[in-house]
C-alpha positions as a Markdown table, in Angstrom:
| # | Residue | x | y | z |
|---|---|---|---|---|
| 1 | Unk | 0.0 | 0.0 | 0.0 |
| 2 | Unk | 1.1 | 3.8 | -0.5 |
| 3 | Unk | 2.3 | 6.0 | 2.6 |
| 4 | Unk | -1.1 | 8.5 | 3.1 |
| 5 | Unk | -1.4 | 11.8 | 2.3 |
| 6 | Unk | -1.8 | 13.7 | 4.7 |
| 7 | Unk | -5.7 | 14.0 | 5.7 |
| 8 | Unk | -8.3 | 16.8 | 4.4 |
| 9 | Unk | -10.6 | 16.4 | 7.0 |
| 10 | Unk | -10.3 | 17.8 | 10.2 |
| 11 | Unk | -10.5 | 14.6 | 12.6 |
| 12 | Unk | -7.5 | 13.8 | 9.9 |
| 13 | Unk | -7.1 | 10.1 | 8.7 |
| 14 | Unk | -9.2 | 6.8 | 10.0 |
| 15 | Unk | -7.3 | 4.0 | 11.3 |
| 16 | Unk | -9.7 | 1.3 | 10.8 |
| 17 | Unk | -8.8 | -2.5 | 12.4 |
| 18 | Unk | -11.4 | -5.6 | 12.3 |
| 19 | Unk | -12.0 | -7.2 | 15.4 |
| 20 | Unk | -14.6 | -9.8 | 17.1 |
| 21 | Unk | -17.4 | -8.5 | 19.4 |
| 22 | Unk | -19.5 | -11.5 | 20.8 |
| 23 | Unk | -20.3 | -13.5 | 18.0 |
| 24 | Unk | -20.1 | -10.7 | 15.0 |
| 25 | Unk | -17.0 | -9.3 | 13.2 |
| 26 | Unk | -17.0 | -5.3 | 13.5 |
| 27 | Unk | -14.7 | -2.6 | 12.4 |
| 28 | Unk | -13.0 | -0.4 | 14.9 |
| 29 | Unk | -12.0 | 2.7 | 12.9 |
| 30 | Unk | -10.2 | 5.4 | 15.1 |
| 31 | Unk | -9.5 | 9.2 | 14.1 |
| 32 | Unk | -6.2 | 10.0 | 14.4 |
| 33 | Unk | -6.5 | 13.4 | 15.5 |
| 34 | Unk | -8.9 | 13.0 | 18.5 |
| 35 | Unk | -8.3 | 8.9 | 18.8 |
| 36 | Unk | -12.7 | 9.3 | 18.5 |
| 37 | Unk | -13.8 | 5.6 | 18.0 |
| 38 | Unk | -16.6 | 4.3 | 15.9 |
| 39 | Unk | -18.0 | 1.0 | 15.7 |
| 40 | Unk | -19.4 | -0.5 | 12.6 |
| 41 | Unk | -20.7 | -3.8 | 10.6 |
| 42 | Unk | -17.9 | -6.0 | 9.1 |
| 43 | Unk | -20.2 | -7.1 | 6.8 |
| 44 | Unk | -20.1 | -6.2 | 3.0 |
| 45 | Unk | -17.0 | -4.4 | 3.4 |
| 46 | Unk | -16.2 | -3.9 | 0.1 |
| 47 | Unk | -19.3 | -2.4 | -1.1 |
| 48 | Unk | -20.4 | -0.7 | 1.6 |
| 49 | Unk | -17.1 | 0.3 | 3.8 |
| 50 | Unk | -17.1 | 3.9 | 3.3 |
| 51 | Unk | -20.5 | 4.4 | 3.2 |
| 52 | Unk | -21.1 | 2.8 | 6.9 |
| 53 | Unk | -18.1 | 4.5 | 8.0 |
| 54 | Unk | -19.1 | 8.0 | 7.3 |
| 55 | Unk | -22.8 | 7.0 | 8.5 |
| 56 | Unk | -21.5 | 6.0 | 11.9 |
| 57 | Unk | -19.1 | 8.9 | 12.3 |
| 58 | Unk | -22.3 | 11.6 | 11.7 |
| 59 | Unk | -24.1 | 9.4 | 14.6 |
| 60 | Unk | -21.2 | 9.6 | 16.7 |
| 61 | Unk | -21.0 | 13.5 | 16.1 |
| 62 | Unk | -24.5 | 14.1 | 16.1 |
| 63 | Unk | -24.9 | 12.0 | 20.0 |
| 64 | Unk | -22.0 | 14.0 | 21.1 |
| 65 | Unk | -24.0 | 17.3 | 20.4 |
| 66 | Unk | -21.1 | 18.5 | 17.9 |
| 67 | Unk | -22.8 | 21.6 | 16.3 |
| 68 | Unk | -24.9 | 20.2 | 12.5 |
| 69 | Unk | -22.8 | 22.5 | 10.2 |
| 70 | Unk | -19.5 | 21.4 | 11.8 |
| 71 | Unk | -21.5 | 17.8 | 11.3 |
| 72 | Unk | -22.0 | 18.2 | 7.9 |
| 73 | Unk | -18.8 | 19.6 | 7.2 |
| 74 | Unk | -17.0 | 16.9 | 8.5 |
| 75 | Unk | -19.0 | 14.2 | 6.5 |
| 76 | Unk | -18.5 | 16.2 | 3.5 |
| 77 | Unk | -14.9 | 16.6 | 3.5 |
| 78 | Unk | -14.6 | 12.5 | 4.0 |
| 79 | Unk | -16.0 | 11.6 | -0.1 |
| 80 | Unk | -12.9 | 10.9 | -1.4 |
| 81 | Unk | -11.5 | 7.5 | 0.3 |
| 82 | Unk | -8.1 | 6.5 | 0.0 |
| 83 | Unk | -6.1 | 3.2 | 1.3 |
| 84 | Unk | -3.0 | 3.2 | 2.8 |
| 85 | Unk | -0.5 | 1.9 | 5.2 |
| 86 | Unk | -1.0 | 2.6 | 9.3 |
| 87 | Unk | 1.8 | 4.9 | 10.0 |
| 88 | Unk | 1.3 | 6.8 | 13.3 |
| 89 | Unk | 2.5 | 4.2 | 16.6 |
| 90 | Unk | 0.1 | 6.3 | 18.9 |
| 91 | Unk | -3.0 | 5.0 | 16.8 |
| 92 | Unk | -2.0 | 1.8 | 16.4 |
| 93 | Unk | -1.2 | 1.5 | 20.3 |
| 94 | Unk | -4.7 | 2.8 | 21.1 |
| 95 | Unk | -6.0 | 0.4 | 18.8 |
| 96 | Unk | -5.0 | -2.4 | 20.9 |
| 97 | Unk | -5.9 | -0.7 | 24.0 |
| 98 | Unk | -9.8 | 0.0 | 22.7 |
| 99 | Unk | -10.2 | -3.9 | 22.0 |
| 100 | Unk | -8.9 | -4.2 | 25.1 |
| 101 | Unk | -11.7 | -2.0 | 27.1 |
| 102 | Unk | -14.4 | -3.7 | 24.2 |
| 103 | Unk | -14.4 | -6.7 | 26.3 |
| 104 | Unk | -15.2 | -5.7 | 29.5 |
| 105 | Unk | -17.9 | -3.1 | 28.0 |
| 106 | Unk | -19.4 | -5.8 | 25.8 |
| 107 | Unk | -21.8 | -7.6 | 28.7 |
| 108 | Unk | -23.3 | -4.1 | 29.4 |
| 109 | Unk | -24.4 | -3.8 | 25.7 |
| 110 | Unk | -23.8 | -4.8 | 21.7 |
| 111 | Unk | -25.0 | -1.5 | 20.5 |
| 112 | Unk | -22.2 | 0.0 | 18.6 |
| 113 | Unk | -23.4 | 3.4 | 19.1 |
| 114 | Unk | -23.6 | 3.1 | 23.1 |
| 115 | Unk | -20.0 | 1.2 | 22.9 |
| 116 | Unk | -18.4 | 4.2 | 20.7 |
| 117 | Unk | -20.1 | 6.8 | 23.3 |
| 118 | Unk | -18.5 | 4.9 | 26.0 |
| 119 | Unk | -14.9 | 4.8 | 24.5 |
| 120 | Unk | -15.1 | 8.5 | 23.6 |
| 121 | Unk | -15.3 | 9.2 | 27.8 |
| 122 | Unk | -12.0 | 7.1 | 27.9 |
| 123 | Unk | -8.2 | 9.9 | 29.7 |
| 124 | Unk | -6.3 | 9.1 | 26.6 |
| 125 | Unk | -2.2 | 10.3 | 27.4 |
| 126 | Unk | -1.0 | 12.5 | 24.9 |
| 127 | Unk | -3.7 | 13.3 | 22.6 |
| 128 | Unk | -5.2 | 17.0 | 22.6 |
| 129 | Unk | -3.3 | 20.2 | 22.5 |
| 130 | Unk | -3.6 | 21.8 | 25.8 |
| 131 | Unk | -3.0 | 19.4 | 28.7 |
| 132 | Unk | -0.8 | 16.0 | 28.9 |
| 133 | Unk | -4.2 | 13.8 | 29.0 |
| 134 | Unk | -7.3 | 14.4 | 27.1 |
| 135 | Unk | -10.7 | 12.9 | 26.3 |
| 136 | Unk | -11.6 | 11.9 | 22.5 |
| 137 | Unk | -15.1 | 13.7 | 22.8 |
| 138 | Unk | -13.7 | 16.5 | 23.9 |
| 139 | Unk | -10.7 | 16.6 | 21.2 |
| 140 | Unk | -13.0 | 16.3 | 18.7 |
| 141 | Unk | -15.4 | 18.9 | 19.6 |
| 142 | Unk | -12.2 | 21.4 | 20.2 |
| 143 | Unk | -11.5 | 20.5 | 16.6 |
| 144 | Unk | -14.5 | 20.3 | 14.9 |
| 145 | Unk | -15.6 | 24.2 | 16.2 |
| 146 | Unk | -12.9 | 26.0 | 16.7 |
| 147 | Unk | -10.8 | 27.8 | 14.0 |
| 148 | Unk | -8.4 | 24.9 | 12.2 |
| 149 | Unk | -4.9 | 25.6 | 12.9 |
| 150 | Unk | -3.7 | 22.3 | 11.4 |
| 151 | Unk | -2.9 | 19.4 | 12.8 |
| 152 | Unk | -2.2 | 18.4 | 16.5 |
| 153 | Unk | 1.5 | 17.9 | 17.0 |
| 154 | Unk | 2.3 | 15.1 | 19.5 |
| 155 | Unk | 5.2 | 14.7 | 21.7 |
């Protein structure tokens, strides 16, 4: 696969990893700006892959009262989808620590939605541009409605 471009889209690129939750297969796909984590349906992923994706990142948004326009915005700027290689270690490590967490949330419920809402209250270490620890809902919502200054530099 190509090294990535760097990402239009202000929650920048979409590390996306399958995993098993119970008896189904979903996709775990994690921004790498704010480390915000959706949860969607392995199946059909060929055909229907980005499509789900950007559906389940405008629920996400839309739950965590991010303001419609910054929504739509968002959404918008994710149409053109490109494939490449994982390249940032801090994505990939959280990767492994949200699959992780997944199984001890699981017995409370299956619904991807309530799961993502759940991993977006999770201290994340080094993410976030104003304190040494921050939380992927609030990341995201600093992003998504304040003035883009480009992206988050990590120690």
């Amino acid at each position: 696969m190509p090294e990535p471009a760097p990402s239009t889209t202000v929650l920048g690129a979409w590390y996306l990893h399958l995993i098993r939750l119970g008896p189904n297969q979903i996709v775990m796909a994690i921004s790498e700006r704010s480390l915000l984590t959706v949860l969607l349906p392995a199946r059909d992923l060929r055909r229907t892959l980005a499509r789900n994706l950007r559906r389940s990142i405008r629920d996400l948004l839309v739950a965590l009262n991010i303001p419609l326009d910054a929504v739509h915005g968002e959404i918008t700027s994710m149409n053109r989808v490109v494939y490449a290689n994982a390249v940032d270690r801090r994505v990939l490590g959280w990767i492994n620590e949200i699959a992780y967490q997944l199984d001890a949330y699981e017995g409370n419920t299956s619904n991807p939605l309530e799961l993502a809402l759940r991993l977006c209250e999770t201290p994340i270490s080094s993410v976030g541009s104003r304190s040494p620890y921050g939380i992927p809902r609030n990341i995201a919502r600093e992003l998504l409605t304040l003035p883009y200054s480009g992206p988050i530099l990590h120690h």
